[in-house]
C-alpha positions in Angstrom: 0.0 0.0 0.0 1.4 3.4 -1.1 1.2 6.7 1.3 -1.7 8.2 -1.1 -3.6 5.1 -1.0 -3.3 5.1 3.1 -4.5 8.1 2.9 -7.5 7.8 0.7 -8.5 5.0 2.6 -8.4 6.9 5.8 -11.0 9.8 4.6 -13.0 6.9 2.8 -13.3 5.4 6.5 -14.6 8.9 8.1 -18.2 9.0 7.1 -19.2 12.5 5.3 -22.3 12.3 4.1 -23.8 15.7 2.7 -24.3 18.0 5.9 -22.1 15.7 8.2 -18.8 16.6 7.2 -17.7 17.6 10.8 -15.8 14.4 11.6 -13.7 14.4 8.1 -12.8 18.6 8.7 -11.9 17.0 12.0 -9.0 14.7 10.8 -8.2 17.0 7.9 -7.6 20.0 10.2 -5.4 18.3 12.2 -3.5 16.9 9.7 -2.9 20.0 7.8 -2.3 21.9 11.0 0.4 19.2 12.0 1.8 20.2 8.6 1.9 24.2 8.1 0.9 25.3 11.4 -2.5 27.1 12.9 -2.2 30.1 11.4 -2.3 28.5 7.9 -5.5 27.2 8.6 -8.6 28.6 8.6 -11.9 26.8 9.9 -15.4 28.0 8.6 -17.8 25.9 9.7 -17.0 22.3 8.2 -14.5 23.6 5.5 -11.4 24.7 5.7 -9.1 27.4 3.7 -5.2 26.4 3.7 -2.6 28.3 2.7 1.3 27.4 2.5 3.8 29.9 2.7 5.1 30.1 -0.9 7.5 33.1 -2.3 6.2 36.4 -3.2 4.9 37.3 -6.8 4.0 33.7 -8.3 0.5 33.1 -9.6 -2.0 32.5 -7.1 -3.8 28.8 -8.1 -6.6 27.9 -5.9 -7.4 23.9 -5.5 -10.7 23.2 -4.5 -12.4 19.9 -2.8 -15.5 19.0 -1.0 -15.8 16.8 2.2 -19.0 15.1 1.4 -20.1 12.1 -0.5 -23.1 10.8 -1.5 -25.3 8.0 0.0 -24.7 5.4 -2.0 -24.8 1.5 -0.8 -21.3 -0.8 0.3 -21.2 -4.1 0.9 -17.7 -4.0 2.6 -15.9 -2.0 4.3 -13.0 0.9 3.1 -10.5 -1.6 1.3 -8.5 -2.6 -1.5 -9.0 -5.2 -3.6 -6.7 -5.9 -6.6 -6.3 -2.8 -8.6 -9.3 -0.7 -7.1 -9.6 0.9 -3.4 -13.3 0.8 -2.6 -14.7 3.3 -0.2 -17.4 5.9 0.3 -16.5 8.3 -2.0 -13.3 6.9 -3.4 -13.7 8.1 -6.5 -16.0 11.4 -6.0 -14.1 13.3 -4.3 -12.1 11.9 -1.7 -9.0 11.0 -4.3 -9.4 14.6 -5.2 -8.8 15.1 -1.6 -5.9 12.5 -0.9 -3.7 14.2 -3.8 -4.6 18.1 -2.1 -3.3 16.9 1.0 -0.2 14.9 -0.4 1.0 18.6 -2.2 0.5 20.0 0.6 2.8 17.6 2.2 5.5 17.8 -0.5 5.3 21.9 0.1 6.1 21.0 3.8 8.9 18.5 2.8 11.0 21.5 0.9 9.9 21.1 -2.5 9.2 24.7 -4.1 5.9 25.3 -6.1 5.8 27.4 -9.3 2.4 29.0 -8.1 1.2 30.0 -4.4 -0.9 27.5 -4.0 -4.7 27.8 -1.7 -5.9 24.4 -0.6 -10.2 24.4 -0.3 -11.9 21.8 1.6 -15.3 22.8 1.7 -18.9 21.0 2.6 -22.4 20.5 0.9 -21.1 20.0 -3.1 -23.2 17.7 -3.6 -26.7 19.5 -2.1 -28.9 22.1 -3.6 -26.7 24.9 -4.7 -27.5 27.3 -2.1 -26.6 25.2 0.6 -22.8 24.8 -1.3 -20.5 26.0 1.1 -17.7 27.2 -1.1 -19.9 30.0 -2.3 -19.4 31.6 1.3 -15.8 30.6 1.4 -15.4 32.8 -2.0 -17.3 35.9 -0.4 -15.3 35.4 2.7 -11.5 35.2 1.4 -9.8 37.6 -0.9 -7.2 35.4 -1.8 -9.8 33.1 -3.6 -11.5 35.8 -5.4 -8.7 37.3 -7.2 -6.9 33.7 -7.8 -5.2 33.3 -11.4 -6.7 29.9 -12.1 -8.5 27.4 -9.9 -8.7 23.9 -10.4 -11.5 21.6 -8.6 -10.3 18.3 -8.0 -13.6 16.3 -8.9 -13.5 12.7 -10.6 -12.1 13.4 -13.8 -10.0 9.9 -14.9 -7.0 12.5 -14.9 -8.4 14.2 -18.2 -8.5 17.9 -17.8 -12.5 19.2 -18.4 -13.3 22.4 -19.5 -15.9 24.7 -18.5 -19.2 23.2 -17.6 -22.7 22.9 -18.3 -25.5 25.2 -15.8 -28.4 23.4 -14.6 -32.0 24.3 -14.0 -34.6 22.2 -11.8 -38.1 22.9 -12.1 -41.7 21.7 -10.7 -44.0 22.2 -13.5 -47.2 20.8 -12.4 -50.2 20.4 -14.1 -53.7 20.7 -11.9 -56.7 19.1 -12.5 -60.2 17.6 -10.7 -60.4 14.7 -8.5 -63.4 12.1 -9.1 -63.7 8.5 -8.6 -61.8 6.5 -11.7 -64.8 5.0 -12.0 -66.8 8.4 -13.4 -63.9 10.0 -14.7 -65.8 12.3 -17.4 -66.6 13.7 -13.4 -62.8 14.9 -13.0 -60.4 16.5 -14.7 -57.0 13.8 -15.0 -54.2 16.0 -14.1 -51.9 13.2 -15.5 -53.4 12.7 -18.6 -53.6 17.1 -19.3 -49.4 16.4 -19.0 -49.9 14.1 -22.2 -49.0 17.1 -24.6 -46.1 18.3 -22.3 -44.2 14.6 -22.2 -44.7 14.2 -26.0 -43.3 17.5 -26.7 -40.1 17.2 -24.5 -39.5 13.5 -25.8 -39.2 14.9 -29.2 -36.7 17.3 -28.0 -33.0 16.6 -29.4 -29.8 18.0 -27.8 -28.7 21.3 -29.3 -24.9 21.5 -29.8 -22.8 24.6 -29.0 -19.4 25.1 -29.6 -17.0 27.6 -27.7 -13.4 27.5 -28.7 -13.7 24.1 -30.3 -15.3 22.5 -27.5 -18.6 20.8 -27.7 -21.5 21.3 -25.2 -25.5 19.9 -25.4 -28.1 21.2 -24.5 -30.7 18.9 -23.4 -33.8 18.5 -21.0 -35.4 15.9 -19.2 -38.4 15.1 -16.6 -36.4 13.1 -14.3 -38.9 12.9 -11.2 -42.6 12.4 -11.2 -45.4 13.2 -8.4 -49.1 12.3 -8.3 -52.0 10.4 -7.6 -54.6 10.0 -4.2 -55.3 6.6 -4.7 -55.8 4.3 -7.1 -59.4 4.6 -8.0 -59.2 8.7 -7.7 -59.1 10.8 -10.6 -55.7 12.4 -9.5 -55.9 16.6 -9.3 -52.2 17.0 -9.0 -49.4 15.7 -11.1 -45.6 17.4 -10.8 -42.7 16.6 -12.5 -39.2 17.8 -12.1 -37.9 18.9 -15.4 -33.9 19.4 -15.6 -32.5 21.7 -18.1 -29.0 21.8 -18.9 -27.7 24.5 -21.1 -24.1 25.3 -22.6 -21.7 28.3 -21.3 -22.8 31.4 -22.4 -26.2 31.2 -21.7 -27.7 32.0 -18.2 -30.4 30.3 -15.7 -32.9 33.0 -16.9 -32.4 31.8 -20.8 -33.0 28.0 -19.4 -36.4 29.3 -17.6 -37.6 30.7 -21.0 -36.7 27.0 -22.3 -38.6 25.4 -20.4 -41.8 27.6 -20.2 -41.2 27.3 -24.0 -41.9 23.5 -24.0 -44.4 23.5 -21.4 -46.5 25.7 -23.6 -48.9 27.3 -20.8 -50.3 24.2 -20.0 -48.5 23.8 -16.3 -47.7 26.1 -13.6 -44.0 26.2 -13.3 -42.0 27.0 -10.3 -37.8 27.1 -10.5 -36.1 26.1 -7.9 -32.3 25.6 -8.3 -30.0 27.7 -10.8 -26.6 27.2 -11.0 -25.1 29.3 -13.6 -22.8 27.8 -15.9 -19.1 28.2 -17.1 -16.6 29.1 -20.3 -13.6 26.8 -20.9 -11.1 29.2 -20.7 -9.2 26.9 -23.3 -6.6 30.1 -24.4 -6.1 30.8 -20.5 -1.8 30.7 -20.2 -2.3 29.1 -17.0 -4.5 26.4 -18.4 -2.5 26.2 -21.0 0.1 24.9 -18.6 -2.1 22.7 -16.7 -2.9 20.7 -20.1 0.6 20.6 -21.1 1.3 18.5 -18.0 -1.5 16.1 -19.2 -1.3 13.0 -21.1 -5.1 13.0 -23.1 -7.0 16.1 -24.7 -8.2 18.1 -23.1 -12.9 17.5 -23.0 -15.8 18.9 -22.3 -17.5 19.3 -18.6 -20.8 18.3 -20.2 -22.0 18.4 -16.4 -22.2 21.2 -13.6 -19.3 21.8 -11.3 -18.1 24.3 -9.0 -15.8 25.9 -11.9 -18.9 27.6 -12.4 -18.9 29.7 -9.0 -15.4 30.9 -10.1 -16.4 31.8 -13.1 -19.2 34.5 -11.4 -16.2 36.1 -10.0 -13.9 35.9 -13.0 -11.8 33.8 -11.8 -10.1 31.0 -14.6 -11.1 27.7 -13.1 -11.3 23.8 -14.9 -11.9 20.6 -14.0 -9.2 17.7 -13.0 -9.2 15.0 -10.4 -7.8 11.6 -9.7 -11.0 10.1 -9.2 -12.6 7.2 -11.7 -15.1 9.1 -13.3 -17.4 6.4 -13.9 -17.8 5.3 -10.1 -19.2 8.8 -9.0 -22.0 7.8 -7.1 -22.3 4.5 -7.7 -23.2 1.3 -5.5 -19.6 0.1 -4.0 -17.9 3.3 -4.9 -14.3 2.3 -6.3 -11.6 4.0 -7.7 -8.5 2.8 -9.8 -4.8 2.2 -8.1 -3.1 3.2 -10.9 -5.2 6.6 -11.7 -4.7 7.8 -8.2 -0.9 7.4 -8.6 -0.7 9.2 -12.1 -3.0 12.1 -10.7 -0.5 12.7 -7.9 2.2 12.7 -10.3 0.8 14.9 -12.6 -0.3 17.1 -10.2 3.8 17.3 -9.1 4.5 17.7 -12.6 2.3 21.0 -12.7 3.2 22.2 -9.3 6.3 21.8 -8.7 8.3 21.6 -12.4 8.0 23.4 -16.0 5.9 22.0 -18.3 
């Protein structure tokens, strides 16, 4: 077992479920206050801003992870088997995490970075967007809002992904008449009035944008549905949620407009979440730099990440993590030995040496 792996095995073991991330800040802020001392380390809440001394006048690079995971079901406990550690969020984020605090370490150890690095560890990613800590964390701290580039460390199969899609969730409901199933010229079927709605959205294909040679679509899809009294009632309430995804570029407001155009007045509709999305910054020098240390092209974020809140403040910011992409979320959570060991490395390749 390497050092990284120990480590990623230790935060898989600390349960950090979305809005209990207090025992994983716990072990993290000791750790790092072992390392570069108290007043490197910053507590808000259940996150945690760290920040090495480095030499005056390099680029400031900001690299961003969150504590908690999703529930997902495990069958075993944190281990490794083979080539994969398994582990409550070993792939989303916690490798992210492992290779933060092993730079960290190597700062410590003597090694000199090429930027002046900010370590994040922040709470609530993977909640509603309000409730996402690291917007706070960017309102509270200078140094993160006039960074040069920031990367955040989610599952990424060590490609580097550009930019990101925004996401809108919204109720639309359609109301109708309750009567009993058996008289149902009586009612009004609130599922059946969403007949035109669901037929109109199926036939919806995925629009294609493309910002400096980088592909994003645009889709949208009813993901959740709600209704129904009983089984012999005419049901006067039927909701579903309906997700729209839209390409950098474009705001929340624009994917409102997209959805009230499908839903054609025949629902009420009532928005919920917006997160905004975010360019690629593909001509950005210090992304630039970043790929060059890469060994696959560079790709689209076709989903929503936090590159997107750095982006609202102008701040550069991409996506690139250790993590299996493919695992995020997924029943017995694993990531790959051999990815975790080439993100650390390539992260040390960016960090610490030219290009």
């Amino acid at each position: 077992m390497t050092p990284i792996e120990k480590t990623l095995l230790e935060l898989c073991e600390v349960s950090s479920f979305t809005g209990e991330e207090g025992p994983l800040c716990d072990q993290v802020e000791a750790r790092c206050v072992a390392r570069v001392g108290r007043d490197a380390v910053v507590r808000d809440g259940h996150s945690l801003v760290v920040t090495p001394k480095a030499p005056a006048g390099l680029p400031r690079v900001v690299l961003a992870g969150h504590f908690d995971v999703v529930r997902t079901v495990h069958d075993g406990p944190s281990r490794i088997e083979g080539e994969r550690i398994y582990g409550p969020g070993a792939a989303d984020m916690k490798s992210g995490l492992a290779v933060m605090l092993h730079l960290l370490d190597a700062i410590v150890g003597g090694e000199t970075p090429r930027y002046a690095p900010v370590f994040v560890f922040y709470e609530r990613e993977e909640g509603p967007y309000l409730e996402n800590r690291l917007g706070d964390l960017l309102d509270r701290f200078e140094s993160l809002r006039t960074a040069d580039l920031a990367v955040c460390l989610e599952p990424s199969s060590n490609v580097l992904q550009l930019g990101c899609m925004g996401s809108v969730h919204a109720r639309v409901k359609f109301h109708g008449r309750t009567s009993h199933s058996a008289r149902p010229w009586q009612g009004e079927n609130a599922i059946h009035k969403s007949a035109g709605f669901l037929a109109r959205i199926s036939a919806l294909s995925p629009r294609d944008v493309t910002i400096d040679g980088m592909l994003y679509r645009e889709v949208m899809s009813a993901t959740v549905a709600e209704g129904g009294r009983g089984r012999n009632v005419i049901p006067d309430l039927f909701t579903l949620n309906v997700n729209r995804r839209f390409a950098p570029g474009r705001t929340p407001d624009d994917a409102v407009r997209d959805i009230g155009d499908v839903v054609c007045g025949d629902a009420e509709v009532e928005v919920f979440d917006r997160s905004p999305s975010a360019p690629p910054h593909r001509t950005h020098p210090l992304v630039k730099e970043l790929e060059a240390c890469t060994s696959s092209p560079a790709e689209t974020k076709q989903a929503w990440t936090d590159v997107a809140r750095f982006a609202q403040i102008g701040v550069a910011a991409v996506n690139l993590g250790p993590g299996t992409q493919s695992q995020a979320h997924q029943r017995n959570e694993w990531t790959d030995r051999a990815s975790l060991a080439a993100g650390l490395a390539l992260f040390r390749r960016w960090l610490f040496s030219s290009p």
